[in-house]
N, CA, C and O atoms as CSV, one atom per row, in Angstrom:
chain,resi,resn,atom,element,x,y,z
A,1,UNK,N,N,93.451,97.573,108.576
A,1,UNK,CA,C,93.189,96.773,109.748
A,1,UNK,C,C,93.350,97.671,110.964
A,1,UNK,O,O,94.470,98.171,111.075
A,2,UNK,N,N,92.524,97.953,111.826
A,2,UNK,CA,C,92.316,98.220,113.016
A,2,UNK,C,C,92.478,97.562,114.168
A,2,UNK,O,O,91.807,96.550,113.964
A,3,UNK,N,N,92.973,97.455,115.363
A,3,UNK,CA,C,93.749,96.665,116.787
A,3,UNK,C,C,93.299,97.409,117.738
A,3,UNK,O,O,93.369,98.631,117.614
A,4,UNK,N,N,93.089,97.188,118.173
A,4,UNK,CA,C,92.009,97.941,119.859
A,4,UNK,C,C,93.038,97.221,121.000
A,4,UNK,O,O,92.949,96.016,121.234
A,5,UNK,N,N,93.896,97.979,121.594
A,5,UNK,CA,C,94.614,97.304,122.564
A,5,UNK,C,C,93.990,97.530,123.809
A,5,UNK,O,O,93.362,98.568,124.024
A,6,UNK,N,N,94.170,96.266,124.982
A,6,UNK,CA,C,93.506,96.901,126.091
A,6,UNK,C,C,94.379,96.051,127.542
A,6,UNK,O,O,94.179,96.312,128.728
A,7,UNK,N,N,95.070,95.313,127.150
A,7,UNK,CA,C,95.739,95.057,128.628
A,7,UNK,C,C,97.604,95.640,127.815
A,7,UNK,O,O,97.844,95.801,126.618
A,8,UNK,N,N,98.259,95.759,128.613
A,8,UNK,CA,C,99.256,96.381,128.603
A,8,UNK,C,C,100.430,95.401,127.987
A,8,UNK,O,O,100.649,95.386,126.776
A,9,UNK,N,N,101.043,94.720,128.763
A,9,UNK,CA,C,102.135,93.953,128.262
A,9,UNK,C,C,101.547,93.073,126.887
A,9,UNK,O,O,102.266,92.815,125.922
A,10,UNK,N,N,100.563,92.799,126.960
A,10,UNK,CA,C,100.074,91.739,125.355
A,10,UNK,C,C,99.753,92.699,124.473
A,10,UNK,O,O,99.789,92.583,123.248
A,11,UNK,N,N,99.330,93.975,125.304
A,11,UNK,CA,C,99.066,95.008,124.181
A,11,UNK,C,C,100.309,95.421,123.572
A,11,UNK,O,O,100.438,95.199,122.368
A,12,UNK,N,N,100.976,95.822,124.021
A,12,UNK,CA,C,102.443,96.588,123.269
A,12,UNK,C,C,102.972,95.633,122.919
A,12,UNK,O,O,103.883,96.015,122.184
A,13,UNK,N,N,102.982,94.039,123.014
A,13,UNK,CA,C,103.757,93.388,122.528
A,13,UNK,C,C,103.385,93.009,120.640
A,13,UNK,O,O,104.064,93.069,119.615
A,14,UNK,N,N,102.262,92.707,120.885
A,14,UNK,CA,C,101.147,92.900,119.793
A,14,UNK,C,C,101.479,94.116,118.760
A,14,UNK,O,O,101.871,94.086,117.593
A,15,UNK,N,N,101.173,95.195,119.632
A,15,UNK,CA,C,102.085,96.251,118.812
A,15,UNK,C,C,103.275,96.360,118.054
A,15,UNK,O,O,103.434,96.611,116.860
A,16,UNK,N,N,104.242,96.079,119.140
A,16,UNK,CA,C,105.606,96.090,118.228
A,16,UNK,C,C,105.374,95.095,117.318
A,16,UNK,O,O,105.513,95.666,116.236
A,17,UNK,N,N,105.101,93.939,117.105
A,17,UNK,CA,C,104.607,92.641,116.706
A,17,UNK,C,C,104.681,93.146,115.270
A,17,UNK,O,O,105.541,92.930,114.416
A,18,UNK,N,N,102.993,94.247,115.188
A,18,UNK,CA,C,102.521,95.229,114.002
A,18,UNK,C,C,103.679,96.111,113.493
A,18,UNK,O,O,103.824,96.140,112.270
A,19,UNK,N,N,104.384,96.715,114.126
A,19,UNK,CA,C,104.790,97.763,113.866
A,19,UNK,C,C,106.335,97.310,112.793
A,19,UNK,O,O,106.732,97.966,111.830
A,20,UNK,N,N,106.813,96.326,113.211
A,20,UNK,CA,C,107.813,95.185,112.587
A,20,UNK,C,C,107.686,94.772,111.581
A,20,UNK,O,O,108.577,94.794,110.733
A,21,UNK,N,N,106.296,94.181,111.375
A,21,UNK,CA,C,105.667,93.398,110.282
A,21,UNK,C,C,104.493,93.859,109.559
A,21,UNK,O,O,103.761,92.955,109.156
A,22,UNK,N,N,103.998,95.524,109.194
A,22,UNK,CA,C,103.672,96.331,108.582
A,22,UNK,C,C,104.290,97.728,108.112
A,22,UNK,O,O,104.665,98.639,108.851
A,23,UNK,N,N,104.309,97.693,106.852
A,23,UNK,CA,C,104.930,98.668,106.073
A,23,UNK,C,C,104.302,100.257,106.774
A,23,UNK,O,O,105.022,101.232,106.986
A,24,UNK,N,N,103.098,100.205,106.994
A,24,UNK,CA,C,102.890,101.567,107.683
A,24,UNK,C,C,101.912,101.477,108.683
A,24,UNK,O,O,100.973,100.717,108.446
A,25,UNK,N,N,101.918,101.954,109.522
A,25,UNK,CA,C,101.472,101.836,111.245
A,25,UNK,C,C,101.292,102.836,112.046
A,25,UNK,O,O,102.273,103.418,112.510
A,26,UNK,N,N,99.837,103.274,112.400
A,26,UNK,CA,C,100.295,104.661,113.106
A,26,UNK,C,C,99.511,104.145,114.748
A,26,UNK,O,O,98.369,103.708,114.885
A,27,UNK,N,N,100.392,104.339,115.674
A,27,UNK,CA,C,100.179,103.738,117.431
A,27,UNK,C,C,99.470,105.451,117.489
A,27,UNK,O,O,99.940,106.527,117.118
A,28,UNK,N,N,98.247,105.111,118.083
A,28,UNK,CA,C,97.522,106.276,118.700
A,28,UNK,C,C,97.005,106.066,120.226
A,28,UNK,O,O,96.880,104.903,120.609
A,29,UNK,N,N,96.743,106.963,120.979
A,29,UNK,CA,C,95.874,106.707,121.656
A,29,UNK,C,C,94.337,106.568,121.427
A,29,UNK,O,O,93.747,107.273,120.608
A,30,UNK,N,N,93.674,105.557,122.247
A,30,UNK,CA,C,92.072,105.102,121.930
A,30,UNK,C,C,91.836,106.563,121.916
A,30,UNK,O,O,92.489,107.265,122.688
A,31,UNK,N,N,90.778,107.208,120.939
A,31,UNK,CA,C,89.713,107.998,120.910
A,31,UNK,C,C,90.400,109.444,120.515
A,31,UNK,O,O,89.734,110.476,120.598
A,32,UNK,N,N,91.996,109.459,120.009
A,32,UNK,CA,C,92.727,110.005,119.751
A,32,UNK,C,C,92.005,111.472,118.266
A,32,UNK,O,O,91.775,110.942,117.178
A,33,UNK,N,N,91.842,112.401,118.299
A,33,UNK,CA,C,91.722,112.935,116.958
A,33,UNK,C,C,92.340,113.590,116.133
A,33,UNK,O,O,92.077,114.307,115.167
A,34,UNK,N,N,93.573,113.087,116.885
A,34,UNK,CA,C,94.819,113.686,115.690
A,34,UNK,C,C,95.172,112.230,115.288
A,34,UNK,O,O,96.131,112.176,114.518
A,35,UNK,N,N,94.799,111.420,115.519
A,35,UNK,CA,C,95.403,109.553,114.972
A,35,UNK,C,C,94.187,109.358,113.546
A,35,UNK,O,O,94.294,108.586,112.594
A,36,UNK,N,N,92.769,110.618,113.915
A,36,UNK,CA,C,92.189,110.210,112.798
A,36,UNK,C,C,92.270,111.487,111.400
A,36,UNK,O,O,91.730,111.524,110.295
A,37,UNK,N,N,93.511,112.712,112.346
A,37,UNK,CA,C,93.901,113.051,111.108
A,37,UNK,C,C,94.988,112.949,111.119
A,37,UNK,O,O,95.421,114.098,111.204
A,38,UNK,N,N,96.086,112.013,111.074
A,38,UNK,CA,C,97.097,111.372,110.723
A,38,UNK,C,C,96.622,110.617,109.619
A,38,UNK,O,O,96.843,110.720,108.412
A,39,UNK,N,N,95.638,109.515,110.554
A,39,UNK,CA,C,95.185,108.382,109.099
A,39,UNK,C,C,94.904,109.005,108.000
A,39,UNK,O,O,95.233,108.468,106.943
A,40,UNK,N,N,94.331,110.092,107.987
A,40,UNK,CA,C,93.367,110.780,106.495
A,40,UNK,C,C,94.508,111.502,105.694
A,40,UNK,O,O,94.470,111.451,104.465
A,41,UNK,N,N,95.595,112.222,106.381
A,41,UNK,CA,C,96.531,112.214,105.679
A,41,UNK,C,C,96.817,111.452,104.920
A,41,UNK,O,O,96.650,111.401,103.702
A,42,UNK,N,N,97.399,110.627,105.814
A,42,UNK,CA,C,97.913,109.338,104.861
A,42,UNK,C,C,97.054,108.536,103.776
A,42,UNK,O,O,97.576,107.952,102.826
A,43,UNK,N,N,95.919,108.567,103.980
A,43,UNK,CA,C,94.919,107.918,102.832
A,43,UNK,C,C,94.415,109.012,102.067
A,43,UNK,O,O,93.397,109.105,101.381
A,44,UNK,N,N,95.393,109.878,102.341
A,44,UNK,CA,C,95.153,111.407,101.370
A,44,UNK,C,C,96.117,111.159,99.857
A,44,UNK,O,O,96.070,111.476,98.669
A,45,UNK,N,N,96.849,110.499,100.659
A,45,UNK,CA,C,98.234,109.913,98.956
A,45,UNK,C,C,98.147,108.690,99.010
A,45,UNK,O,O,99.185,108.296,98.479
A,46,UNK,N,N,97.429,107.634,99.386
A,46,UNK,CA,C,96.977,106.306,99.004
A,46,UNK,C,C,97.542,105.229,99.570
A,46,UNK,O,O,97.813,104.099,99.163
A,47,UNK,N,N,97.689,105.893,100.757
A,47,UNK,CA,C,98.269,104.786,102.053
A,47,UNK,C,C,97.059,104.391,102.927
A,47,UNK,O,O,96.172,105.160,103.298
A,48,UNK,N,N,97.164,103.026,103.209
A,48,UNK,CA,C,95.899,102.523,103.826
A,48,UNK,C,C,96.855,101.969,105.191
A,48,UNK,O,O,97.227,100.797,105.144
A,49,UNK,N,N,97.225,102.762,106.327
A,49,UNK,CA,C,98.145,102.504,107.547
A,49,UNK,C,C,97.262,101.395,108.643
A,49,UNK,O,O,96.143,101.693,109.061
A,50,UNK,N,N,97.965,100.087,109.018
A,50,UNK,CA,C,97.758,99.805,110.052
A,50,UNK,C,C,97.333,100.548,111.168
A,50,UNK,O,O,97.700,101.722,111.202
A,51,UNK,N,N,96.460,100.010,112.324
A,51,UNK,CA,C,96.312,101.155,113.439
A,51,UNK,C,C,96.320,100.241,114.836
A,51,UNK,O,O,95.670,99.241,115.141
A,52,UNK,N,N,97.078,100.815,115.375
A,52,UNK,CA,C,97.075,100.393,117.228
A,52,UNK,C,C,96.670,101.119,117.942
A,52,UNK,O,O,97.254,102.193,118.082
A,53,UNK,N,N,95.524,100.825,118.669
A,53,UNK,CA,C,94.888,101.969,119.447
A,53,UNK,C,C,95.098,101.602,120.621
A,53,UNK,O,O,94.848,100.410,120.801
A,54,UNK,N,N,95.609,102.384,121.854
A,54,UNK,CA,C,95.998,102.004,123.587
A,54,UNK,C,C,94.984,102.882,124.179
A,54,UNK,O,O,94.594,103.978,123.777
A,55,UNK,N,N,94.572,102.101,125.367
A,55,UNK,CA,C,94.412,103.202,126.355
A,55,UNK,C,C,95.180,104.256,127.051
A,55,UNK,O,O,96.323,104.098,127.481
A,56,UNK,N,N,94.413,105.454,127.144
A,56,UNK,CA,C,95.713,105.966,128.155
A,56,UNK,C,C,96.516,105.577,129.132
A,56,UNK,O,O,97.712,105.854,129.216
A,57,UNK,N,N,95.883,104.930,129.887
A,57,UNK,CA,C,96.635,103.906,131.012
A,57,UNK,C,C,98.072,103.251,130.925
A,57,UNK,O,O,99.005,103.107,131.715
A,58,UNK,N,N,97.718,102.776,129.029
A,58,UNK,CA,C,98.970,101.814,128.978
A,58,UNK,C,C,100.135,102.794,128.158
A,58,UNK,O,O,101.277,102.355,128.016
A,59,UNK,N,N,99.951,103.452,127.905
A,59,UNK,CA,C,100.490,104.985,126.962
A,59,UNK,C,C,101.824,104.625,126.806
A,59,UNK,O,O,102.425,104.119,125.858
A,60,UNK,N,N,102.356,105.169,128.499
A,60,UNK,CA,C,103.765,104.761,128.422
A,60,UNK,C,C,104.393,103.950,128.671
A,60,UNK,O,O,105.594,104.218,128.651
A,61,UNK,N,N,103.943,102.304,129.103
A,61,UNK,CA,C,104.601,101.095,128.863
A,61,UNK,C,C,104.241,101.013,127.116
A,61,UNK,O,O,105.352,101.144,126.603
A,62,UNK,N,N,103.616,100.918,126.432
A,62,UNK,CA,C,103.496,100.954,124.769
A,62,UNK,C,C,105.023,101.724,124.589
A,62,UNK,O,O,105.859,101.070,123.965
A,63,UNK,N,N,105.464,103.173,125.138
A,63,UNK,CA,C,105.831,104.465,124.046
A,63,UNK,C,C,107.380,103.244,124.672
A,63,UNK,O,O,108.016,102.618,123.824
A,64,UNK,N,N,107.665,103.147,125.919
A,64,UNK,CA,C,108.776,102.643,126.297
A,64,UNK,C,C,109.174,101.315,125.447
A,64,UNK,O,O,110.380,101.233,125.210
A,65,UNK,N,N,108.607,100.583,125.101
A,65,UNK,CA,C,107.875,99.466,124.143
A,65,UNK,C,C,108.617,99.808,123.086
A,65,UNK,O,O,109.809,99.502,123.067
A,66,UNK,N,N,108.010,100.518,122.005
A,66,UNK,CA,C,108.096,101.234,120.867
A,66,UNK,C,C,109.370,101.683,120.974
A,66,UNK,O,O,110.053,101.521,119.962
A,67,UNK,N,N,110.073,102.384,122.235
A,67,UNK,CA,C,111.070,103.496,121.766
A,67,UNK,C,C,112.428,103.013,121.502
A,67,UNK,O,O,113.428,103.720,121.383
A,68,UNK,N,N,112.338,101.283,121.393
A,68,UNK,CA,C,113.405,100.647,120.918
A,68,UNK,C,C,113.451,101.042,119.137
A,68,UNK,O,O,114.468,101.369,118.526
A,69,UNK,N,N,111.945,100.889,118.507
A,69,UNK,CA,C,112.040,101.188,116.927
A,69,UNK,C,C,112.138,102.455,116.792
A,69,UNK,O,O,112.551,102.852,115.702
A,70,UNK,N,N,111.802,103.432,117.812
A,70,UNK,CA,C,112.258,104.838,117.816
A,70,UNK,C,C,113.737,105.272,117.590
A,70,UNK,O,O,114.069,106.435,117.359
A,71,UNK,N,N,114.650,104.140,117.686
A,71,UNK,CA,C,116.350,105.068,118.219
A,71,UNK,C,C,116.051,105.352,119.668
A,71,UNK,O,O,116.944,106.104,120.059
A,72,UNK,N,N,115.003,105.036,120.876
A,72,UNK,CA,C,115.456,105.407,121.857
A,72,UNK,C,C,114.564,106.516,121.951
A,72,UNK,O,O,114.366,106.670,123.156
A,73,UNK,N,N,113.805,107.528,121.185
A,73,UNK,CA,C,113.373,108.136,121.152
A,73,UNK,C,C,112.120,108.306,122.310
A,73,UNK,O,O,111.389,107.319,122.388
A,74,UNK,N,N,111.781,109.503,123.257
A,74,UNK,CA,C,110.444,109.573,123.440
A,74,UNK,C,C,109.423,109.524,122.612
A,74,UNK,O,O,109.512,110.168,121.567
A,75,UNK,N,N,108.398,108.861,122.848
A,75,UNK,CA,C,107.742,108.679,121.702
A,75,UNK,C,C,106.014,109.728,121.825
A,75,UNK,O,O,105.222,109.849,122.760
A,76,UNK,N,N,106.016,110.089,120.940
A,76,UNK,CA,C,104.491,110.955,121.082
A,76,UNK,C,C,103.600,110.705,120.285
A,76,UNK,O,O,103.949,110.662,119.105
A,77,UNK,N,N,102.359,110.488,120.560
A,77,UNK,CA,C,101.254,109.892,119.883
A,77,UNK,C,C,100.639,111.023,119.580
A,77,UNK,O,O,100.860,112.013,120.277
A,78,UNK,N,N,99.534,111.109,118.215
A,78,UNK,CA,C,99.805,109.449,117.369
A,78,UNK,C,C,101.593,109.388,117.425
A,78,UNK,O,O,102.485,110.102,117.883
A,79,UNK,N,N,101.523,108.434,116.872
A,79,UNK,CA,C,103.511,107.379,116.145
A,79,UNK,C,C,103.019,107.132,115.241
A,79,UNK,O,O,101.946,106.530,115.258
A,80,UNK,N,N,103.625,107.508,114.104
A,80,UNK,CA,C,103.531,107.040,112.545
A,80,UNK,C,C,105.096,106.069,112.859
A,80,UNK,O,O,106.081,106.259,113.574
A,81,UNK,N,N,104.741,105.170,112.065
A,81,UNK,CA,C,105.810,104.127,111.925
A,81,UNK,C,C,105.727,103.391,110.509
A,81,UNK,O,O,104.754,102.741,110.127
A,82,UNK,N,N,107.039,103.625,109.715
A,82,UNK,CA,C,106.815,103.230,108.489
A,82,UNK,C,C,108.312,102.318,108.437
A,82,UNK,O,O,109.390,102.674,108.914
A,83,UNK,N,N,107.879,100.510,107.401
A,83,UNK,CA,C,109.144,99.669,107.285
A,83,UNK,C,C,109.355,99.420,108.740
A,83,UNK,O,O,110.346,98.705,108.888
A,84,UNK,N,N,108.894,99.686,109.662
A,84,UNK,CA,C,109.173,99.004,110.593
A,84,UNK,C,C,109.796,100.150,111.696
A,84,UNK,O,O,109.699,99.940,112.905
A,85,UNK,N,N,110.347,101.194,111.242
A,85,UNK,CA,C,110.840,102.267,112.239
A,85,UNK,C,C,110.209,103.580,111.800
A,85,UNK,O,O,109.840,103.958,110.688
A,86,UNK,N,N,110.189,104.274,113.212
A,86,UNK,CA,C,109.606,105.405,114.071
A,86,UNK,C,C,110.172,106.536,113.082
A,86,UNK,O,O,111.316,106.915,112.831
A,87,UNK,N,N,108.698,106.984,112.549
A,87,UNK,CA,C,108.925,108.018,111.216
A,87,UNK,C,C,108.488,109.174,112.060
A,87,UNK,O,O,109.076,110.129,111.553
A,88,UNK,N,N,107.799,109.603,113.040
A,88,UNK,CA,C,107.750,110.594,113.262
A,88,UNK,C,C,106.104,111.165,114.159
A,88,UNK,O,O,105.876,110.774,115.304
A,89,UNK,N,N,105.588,111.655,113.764
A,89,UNK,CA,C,104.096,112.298,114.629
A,89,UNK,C,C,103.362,113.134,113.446
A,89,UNK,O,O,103.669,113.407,112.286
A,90,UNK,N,N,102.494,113.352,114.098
A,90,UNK,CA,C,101.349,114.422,112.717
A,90,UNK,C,C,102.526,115.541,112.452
A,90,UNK,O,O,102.792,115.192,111.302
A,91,UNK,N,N,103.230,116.410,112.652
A,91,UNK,CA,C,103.986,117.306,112.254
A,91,UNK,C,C,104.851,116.989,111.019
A,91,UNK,O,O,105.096,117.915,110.246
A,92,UNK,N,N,105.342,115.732,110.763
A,92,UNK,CA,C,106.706,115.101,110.266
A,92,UNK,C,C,105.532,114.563,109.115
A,92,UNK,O,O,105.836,114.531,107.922
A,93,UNK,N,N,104.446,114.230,109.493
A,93,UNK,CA,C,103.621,113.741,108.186
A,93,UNK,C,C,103.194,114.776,107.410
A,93,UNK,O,O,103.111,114.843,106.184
A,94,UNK,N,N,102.909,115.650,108.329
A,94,UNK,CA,C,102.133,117.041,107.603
A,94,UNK,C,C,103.450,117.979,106.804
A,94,UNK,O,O,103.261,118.446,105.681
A,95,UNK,N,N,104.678,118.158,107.488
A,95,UNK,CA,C,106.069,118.134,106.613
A,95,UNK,C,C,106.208,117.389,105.464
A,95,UNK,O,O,106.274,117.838,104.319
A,96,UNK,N,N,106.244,116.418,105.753
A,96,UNK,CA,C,106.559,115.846,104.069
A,96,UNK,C,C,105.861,115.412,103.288
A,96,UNK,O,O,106.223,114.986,102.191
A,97,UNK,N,N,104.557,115.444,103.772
A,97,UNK,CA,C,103.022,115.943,103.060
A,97,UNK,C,C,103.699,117.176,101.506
A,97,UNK,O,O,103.931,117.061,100.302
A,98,UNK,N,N,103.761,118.296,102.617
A,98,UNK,CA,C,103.706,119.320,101.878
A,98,UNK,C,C,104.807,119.432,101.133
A,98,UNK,O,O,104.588,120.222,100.214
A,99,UNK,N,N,106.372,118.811,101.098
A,99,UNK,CA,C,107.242,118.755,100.613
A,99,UNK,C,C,107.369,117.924,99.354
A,99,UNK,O,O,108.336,117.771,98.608
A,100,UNK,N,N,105.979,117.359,99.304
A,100,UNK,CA,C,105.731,115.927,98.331
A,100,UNK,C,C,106.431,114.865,98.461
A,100,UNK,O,O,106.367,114.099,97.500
A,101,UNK,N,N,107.391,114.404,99.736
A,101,UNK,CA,C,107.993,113.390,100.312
A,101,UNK,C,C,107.488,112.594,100.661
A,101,UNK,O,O,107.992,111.527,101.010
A,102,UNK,N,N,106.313,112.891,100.669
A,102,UNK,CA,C,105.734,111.085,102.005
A,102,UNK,C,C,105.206,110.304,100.897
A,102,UNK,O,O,105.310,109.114,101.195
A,103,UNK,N,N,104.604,110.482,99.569
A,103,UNK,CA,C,103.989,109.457,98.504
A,103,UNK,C,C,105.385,108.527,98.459
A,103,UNK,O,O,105.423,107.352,98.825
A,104,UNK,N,N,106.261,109.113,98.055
A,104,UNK,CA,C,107.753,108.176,97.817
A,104,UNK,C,C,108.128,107.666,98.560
A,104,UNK,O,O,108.637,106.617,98.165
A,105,UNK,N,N,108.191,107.822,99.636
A,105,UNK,CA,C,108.869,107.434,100.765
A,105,UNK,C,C,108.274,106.299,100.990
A,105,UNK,O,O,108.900,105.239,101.005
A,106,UNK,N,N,106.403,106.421,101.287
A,106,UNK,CA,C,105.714,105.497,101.035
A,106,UNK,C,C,105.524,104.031,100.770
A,106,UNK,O,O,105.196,102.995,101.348
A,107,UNK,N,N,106.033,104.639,99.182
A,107,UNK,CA,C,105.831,103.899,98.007
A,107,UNK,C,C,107.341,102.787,97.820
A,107,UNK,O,O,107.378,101.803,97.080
A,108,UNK,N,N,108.228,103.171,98.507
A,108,UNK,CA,C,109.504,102.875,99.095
A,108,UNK,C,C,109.462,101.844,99.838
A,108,UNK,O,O,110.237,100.906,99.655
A,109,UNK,N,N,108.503,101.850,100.847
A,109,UNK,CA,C,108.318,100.775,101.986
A,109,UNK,C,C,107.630,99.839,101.777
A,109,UNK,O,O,107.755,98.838,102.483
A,110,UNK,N,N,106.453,99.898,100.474
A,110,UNK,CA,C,105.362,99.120,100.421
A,110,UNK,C,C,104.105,99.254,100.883
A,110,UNK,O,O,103.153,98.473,100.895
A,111,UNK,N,N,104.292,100.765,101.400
A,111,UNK,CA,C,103.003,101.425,102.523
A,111,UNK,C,C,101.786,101.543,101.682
A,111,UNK,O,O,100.720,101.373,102.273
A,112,UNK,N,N,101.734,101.894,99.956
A,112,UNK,CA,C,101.044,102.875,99.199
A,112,UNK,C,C,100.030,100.950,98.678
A,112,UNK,O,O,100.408,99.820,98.369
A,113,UNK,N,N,98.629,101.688,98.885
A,113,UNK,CA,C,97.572,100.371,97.812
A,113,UNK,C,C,97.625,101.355,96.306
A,113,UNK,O,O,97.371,100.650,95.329
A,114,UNK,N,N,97.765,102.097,96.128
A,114,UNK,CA,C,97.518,103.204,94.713
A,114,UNK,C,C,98.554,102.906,93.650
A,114,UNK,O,O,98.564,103.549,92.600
């Protein structure tokens, strides 16, 4: 499922909304092309991730939004968000990609259709 956000406060609310109540979730910015190789990662080990797409505009009322499921965290897009809390950015996916961590971890949350 795909979410096209476009006004700000209904957008991020919507978001967290998703991000709560889907096992895996990645918040990008609209037109983002690291959000569409995040996703392919992830549907690289048989995760089919929710997606929230913002405008830039609303970026950082969303990240401020979000950075409650972060720990507080600044948040940097894409946001992979898995179970409901702030797993990390393309680096942390592409890490435990290669570590063979993210299928389990995954598969842990309920993220994996495979």
């Amino acid at each position: 499922m795909q979410r096209r956000l476009s006004s700000s406060s209904a957008g991020a609310a919507e978001c967290k909304i998703m991000v709560e109540e889907s096992p895996l979730v990645v918040v990008a910015r609209r037109g983002c092309c690291m959000s569409f190789v995040v996703r392919r990662l992830l549907q690289s080990v048989g995760a089919n991730p929710d997606v929230c797409e913002v405008e830039e505009r609303h970026v950082d009322e969303l990240a401020r939004h979000l950075g409650e499921s972060g720990g507080g965290v600044l948040m940097q897009f894409p946001a992979v968000f898995v179970g409901g809390r702030w797993f990390g950015g393309i680096e942390r996916v592409i890490a435990t990609l290669i570590r063979e961590e993210l299928r389990p971890l995954l598969k842990q949350a309920g993220g994996l259709w495979l």
